[in-house]
N, C-alpha and C positions, 0 to 999 in steps of 0.2 A: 687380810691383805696379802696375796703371796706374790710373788719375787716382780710376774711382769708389771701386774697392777704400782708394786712399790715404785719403782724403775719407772713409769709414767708418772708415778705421784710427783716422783722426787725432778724429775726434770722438769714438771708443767710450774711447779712449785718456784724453784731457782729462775725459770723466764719471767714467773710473775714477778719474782722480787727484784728483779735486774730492772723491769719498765715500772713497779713503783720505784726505784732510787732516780730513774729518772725525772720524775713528777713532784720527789721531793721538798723543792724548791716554793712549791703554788701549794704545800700544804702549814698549817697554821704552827708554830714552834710548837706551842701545847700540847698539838694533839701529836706531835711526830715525837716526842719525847714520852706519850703515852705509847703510842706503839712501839718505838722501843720495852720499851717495860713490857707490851705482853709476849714479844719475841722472847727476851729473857727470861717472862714466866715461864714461857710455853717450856722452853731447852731446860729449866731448873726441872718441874714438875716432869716433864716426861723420863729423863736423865734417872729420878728417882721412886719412878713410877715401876722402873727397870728392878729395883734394888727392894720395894716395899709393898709392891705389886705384886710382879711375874711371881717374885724369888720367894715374896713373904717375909722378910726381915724386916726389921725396925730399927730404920737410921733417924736419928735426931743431933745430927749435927753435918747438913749436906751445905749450909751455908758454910761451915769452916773450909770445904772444899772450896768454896763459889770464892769465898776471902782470896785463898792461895793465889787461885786464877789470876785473881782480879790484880793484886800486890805483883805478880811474878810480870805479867804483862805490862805494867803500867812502869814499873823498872827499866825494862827492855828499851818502849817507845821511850820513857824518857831522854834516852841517851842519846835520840833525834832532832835533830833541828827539822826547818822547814823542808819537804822535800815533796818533788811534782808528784802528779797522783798515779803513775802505776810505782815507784818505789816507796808512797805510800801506802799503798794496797799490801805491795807487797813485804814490807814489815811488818803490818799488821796481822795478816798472814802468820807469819813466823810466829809474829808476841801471845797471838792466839791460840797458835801449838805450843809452845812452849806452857803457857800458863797452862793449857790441858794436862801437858805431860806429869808437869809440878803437881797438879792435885789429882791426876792417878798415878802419881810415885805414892805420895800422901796416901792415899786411898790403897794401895800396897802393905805400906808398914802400919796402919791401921787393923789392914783386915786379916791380915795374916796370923797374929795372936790371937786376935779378938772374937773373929767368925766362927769359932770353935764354938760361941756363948747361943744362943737363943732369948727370945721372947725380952723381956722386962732386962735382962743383966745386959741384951747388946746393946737396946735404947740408953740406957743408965753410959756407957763405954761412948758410943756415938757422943751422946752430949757431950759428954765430959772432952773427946777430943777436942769437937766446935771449940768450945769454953777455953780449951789449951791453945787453939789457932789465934782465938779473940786476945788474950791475954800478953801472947808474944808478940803479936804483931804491935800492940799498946806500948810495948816496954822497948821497942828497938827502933834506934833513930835514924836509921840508914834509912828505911821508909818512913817517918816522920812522926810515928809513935804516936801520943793522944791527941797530937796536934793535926794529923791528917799528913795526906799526901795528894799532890796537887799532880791533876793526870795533862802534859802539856798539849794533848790531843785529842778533838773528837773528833777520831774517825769512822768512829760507828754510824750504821746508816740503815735503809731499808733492807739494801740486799744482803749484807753483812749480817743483820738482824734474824730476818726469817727466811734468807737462805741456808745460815745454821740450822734454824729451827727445823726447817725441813731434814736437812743432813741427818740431824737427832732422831727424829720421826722414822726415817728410813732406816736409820743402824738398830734401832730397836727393834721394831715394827719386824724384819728382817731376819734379827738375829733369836727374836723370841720366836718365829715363823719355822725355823730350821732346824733341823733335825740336833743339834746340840744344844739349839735354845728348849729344847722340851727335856733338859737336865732341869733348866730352871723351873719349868713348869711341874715337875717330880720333886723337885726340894720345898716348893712352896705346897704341895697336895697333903705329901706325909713324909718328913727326914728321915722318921724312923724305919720305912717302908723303902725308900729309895737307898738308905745305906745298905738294907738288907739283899737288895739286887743290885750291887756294886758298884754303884753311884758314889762318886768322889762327892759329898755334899760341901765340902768347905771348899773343895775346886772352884765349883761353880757358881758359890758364893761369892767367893775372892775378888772372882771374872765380872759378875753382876756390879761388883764393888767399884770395880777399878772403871769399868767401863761408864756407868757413872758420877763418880768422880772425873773421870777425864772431861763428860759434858757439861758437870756444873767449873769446871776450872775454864771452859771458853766463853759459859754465860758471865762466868766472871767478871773476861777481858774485855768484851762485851761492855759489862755496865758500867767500868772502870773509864772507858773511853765514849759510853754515852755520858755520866755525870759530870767527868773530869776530876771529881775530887773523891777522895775515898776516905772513911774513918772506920775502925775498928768498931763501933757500933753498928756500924753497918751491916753488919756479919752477924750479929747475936742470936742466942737462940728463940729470939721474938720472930726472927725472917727464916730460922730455920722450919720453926712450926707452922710457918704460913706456905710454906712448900710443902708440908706433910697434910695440909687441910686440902690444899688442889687437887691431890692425891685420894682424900680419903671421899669429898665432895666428888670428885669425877667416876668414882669406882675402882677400887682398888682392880691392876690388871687390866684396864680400860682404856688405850690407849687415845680414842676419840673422846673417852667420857673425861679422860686428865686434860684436854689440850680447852674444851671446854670450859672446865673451870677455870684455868689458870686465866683464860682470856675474861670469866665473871668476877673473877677475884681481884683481877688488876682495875676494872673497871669500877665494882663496886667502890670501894672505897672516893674514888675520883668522882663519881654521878652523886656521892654526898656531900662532896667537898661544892660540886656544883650549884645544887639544892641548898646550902645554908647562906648563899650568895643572891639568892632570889631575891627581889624589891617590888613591893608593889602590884602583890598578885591579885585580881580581881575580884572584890570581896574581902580584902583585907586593907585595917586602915594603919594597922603599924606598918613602921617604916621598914622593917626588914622581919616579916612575919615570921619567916623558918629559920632567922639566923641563931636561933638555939641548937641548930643541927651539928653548927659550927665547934659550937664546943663540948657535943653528945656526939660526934659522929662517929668514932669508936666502938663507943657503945653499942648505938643502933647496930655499926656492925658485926661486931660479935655477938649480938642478939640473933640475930637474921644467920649468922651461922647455928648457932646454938638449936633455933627450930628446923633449920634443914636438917642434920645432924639427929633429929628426934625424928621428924619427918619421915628423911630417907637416908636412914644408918646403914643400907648399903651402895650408897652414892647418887645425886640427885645424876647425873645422865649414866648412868648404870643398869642399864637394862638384860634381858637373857641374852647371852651369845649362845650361837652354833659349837656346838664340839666337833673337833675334827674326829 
């Protein structure tokens, strides 16, 4: 995608979401509380797609980031009452920078000792941060600790949603495109090769870090103000590895093969939730034929990853790119 192509993507993209938030209204809560979730996929997996893609590292704890967001933002809005909707917007705005900020500050004092590490020892660091986000936020009642924290607004919407996502799309898309995005693409090829031609490798790491963590701190704010309530479980390293599967399912460094998944991932799950609720199908005489799905449906899914994964270990929409 280079710069004009981007620049068309990224405007065609913000007018589409602008005329869905208008239509919002004629569309079914279910499904618009689903597409929230795949906006948020999308902004999670690509955000990190930046960091464990282009760069080659391995973060396992990007949810801890997505926590900060979400916490940092949902503080802000709280300390609002009712207010008409452009000074709604435009707090929202604000809460959603900030929670960015918060978890690429986060994503700073993380990567900055850390990214020295490679392979197996930086996944081991990653988690363990997650696991430290999860655990403080549990123990401290100013945001409401084990008991949650009740978010007084949802004003998350279509365009808010995949007008980010688009934003995300573009800063990446962009930044991997450009002549300093191809440090990234030299630290993920060989470190040891690109220190050798004087390549800052922890620079660019750091950068990949932060700029990532800045996107999953607005998916955050994001799903903080689509759910309304937030618990520290929410965050754990079960949602952190379901952002590293979008990733590794979409092809790693693929930035149309991650937006992919994350839109199959978010689905999946919900199309079995669907299916174990079926009554009555044609040829059957039990009363609720698949409702064994209901409480297999886990399973089926991580099955169903398990053979793609065996399948296509270099990502199910992964196919050959062009070299420049």
């Amino acid at each position: 995608m280079n710069f004009r192509h981007a620049k068309t993507f990224l405007l065609g993209a913000l007018a589409a979401s602008f005329l869905a938030a208008l239509v919002a209204s004629r569309i079914n809560p279910y499904w618009l509380y689903i597409f929230y979730d795949i906006g948020i996929s999308i902004v999670m997996a690509v955000s990190l797609n930046l960091i464990n893609g282009y760069t080659g590292q391995f973060s396992l704890g990007h949810a801890g980031f997505m926590a900060v967001g979400a916490y940092t933002s949902a503080v802000i809005t709280n300390q609002f009452g009712e207010l008409n909707f452009f000074a709604a917007n435009g707090i929202f705005a604000v809460a959603l920078y900030a929670g960015g900020l918060a978890a690429a500050l986060a994503g700073l004092l993380v990567g900055i000792p850390t990214l020295r590490l490679r392979g197996d020892y930086l996944a081991i660091v990653t988690l363990g941060f997650g696991e430290i986000i999860r655990v403080i936020l549990q123990n401290m009642d100013k945001v409401g600790a084990a008991r949650g924290l009740s978010v007084n607004h949802g004003w998350t919407n279509l365009f808010w949603t995949f007008g980010l996502a688009a934003v995300t799309i573009y800063v990446v898309a962009s930044l991997v495109n450009s002549t300093y995005g191809r440090g990234f693409i030299a630290v993920h090829d060989d470190e040891v090769a690109a220190e050798a031609m004087g390549i800052n490798t922890t620079k660019y790491k750091v950068t990949a870090f932060v700029i990532g963590a800045f996107f999953a701190g607005i998916a955050g704010g994001l799903y903080a103000h689509s759910k309304q309530f937030l618990t520290p479980g929410g965050f754990g390293f079960m949602q952190s590895i379901t952002f590293v599967v979008m990733v590794i399912l979409g092809g790693m460094g693929n930035t149309v093969g991650v937006i992919l998944a994350a839109i199959l991932l978010t689905l999946l799950p919900e199309g079995l939730r669907m299916l174990s609720g079926i009554e009555h199908l044609p040829g059957f005489t039990a009363e609720r034929p698949l409702g064994w799905i209901g409480d297999t449906r886990m399973i089926i899914y991580s099955l169903l990853l398990i053979v793609l994964m065996l399948t296509r270990p270099q990502g199910l929409f992964s196919f050959r790119r062009k070299r420049n």
